[in-house]
N, C-alpha and C positions, 0 to 999 in steps of 0.2 A: 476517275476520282482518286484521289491521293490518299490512304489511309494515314490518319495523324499519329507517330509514332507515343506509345505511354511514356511520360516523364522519366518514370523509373527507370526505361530501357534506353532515352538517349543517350546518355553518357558512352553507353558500347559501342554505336555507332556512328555518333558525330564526331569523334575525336577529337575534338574542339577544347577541352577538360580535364584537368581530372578529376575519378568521380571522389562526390562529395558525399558526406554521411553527418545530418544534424543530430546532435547530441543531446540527449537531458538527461542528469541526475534526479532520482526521488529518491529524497534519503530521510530517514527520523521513523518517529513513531503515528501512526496515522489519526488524523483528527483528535489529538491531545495538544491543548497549550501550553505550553512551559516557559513560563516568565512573559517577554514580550515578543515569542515567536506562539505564530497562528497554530503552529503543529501542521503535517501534511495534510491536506483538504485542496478539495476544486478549488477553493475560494481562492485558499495560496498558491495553484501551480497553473490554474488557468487561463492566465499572459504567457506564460512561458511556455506551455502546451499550443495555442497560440503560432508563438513567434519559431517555436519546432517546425511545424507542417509549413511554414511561408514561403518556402524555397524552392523553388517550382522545379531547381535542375538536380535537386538531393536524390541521389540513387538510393537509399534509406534514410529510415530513420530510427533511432538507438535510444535505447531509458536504459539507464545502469539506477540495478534497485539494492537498496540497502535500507530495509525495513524488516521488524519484528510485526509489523503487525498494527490492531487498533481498531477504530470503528469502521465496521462493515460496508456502511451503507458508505462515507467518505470514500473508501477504496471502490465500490464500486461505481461510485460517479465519473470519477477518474479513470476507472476504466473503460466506461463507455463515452466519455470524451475522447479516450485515445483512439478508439476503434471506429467512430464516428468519423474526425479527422483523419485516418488512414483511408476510412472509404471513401471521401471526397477529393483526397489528393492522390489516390491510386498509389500508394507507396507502400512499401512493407516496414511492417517495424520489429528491429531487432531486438530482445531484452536481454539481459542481463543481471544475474542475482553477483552479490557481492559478498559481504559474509553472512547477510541473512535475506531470505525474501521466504517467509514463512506468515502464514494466516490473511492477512492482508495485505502484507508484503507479495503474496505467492500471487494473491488476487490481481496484483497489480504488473505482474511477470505477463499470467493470462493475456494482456493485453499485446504481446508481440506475438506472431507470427512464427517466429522461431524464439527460444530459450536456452538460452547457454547458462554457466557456472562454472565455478573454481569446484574443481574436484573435492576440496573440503567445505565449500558454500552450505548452508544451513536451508535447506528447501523442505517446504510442504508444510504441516500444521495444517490441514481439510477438517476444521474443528470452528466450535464456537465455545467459548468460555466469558462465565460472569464471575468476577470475584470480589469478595468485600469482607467485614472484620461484623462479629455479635460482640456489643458494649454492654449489653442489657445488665448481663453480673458487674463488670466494674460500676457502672454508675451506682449499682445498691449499694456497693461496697462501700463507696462513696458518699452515701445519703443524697445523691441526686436524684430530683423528681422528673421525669419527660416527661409534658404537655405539650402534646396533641391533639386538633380540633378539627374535623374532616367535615364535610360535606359528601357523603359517598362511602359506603360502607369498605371499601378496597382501597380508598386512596392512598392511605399514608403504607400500600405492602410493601413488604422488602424494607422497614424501618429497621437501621442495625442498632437502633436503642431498646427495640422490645425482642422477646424470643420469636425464632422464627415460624409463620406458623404454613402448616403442609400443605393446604392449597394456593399461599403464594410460590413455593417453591414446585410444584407439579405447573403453576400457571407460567413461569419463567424457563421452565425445560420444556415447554411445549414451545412457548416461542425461539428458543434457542432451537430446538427440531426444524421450524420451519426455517432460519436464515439458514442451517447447516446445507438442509435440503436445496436451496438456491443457489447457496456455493457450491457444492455437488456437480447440479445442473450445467453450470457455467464450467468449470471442469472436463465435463463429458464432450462441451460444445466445443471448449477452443480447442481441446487436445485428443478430437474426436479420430480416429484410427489410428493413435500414436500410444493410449494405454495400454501396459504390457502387464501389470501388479492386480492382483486380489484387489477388488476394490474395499469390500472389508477393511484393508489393511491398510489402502493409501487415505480413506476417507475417517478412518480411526482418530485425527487430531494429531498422529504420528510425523516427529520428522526426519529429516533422514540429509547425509551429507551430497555434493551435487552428482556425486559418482553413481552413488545409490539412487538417486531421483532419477538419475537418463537410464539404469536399469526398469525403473520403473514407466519408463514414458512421462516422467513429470517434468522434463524436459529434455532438449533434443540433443545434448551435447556438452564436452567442455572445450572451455576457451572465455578469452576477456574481449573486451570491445576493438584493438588494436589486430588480435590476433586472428579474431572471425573474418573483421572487415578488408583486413590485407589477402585474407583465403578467395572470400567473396569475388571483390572488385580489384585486386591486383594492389603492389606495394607502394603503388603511389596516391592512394586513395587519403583523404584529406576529410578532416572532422572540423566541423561547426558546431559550438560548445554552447546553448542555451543559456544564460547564465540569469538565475532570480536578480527581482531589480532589488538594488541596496536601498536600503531607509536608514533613516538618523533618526532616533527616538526623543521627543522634543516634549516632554509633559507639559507646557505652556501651550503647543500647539496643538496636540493632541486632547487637548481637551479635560484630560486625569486631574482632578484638583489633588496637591498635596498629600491630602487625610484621605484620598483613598487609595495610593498609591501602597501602603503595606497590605492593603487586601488584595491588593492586583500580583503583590510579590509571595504572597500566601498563598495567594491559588495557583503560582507562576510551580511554589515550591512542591504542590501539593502533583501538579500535571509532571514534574518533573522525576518525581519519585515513581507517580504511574507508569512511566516511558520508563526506567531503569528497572522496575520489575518485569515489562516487558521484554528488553532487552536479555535480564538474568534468565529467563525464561530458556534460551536459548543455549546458558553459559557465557555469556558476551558482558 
């Protein structure tokens, strides 16, 4: 009986090739919309996550990340879509941080196999953070009245038109515990006998530049995706570039009447401001 050699190892011995390494960029702020981009989410990258794994002879395959971060649960959809599709297609995948992969950016590093960075890359953030603004004084100041009208003695918590009151904010740090403890988890799991740091200290929300991060075992190395991939599989190794499909924004076609189109640019403005305090987060 013939043993069927793995995809990933043909390229070595068939000779037939050169090997080839598919590519995807995940770049932005994770599950925030900003104008008429979806913001990163499954919804947005999974064709192109997809059309990644389709290539039965790709000796790897490569996510270059350049992310601050964002909703939780988005990064980890995406991450276990990646890891899914690696374990179906038998292939390894290479990540890559670029000037930031921090919080859910980092989440989304997890999902390769090996992790590299730019010796001053932005990595880690093992943190959960909720932020928002109390108006309750300006609107007095103001003579504005908030109305209010609940069904549910909790519903309206966390309103930043009234003061805050101390079993909503013990109720939102218990659940912020629990996602922390999840990302932790998943942590421990992909990067299991490679932590080298206090975890105290890697899991503090702390981050730290890429040099710092492969001291710590938060990832395995530096180098960019040309430079890994030529060490790998030799200087002739050849990339296959995923690229998102383009759209043409057609408000007749899409459906937007007119008169709503300034509330779709208000909240375009509002997702966009979110993503650049994320990004300042960083320094960036």
């Amino acid at each position: 009986m013939v043993r069927q050699i793995p995809r990933k190892l043909w390229h070595l011995v068939s000779g037939s090739a050169p090997p080839r390494v598919s590519v995807l960029r995940l770049s932005g702020a994770i599950g925030i919309r900003t104008g008429l981009n979806r913001g990163l989410s499954l919804a947005s990258v999974a064709e192109q996550l997809d059309k990644l794994f389709e290539d039965d002879t790709a000796a790897a395959v490569a996510i270059i990340i350049n992310s601050p971060g964002g909703s939780p649960v988005q990064a980890a959809l995406i991450h276990d879509r990646i890891r899914r599709l690696a374990a179906e297609a038998e292939v390894p995948v290479l990540a890559f941080a670029e000037d930031v992969a921090a919080s859910g950016g980092y989440m989304l590093a997890l999902a390769g196999d090996e992790i590299y960075a730019h010796e001053n890359s932005i990595v880690g953030s093992i943190g959960v953070v909720s932020e928002g603004f109390g108006f309750h004084q300006m609107i007095e100041k103001l003579g504005i009245e908030r109305r209010v009208h609940t069904a549910g003695e909790r519903k309206a918590m966390l309103d930043p038109f009234r003061p805050e009151d101390p079993r909503d904010a013990a109720h939102l740090e218990a659940l912020q515990r629990e996602v922390h403890e999840s990302f932790k988890a998943l942590v421990r799991r992909r990067r299991e006998g490679r932590l080298k740091g206090d975890e105290a200290e890697m899991f503090s929300g702390m981050f730290w530049t890429g040099a710092t991060a492969a001291s710590l075992g938060l990832i395995d190395g530096m180098g960019d995706l040309r430079s890994v991939c030529e060490h790998k599989f030799g200087e002739k190794v050849e990339f296959r570039l995923v690229q998102p499909r383009k759209s043409w924004f057609n408000p007749e076609r899409s459906g937007i009447s007119a008169p709503a189109l300034p509330l779709q640019w208000a909240d375009g403005l509002l997702g966009t401001l979110e993503e650049r305090a994320l990004w300042a987060r960083y320094g960036l």
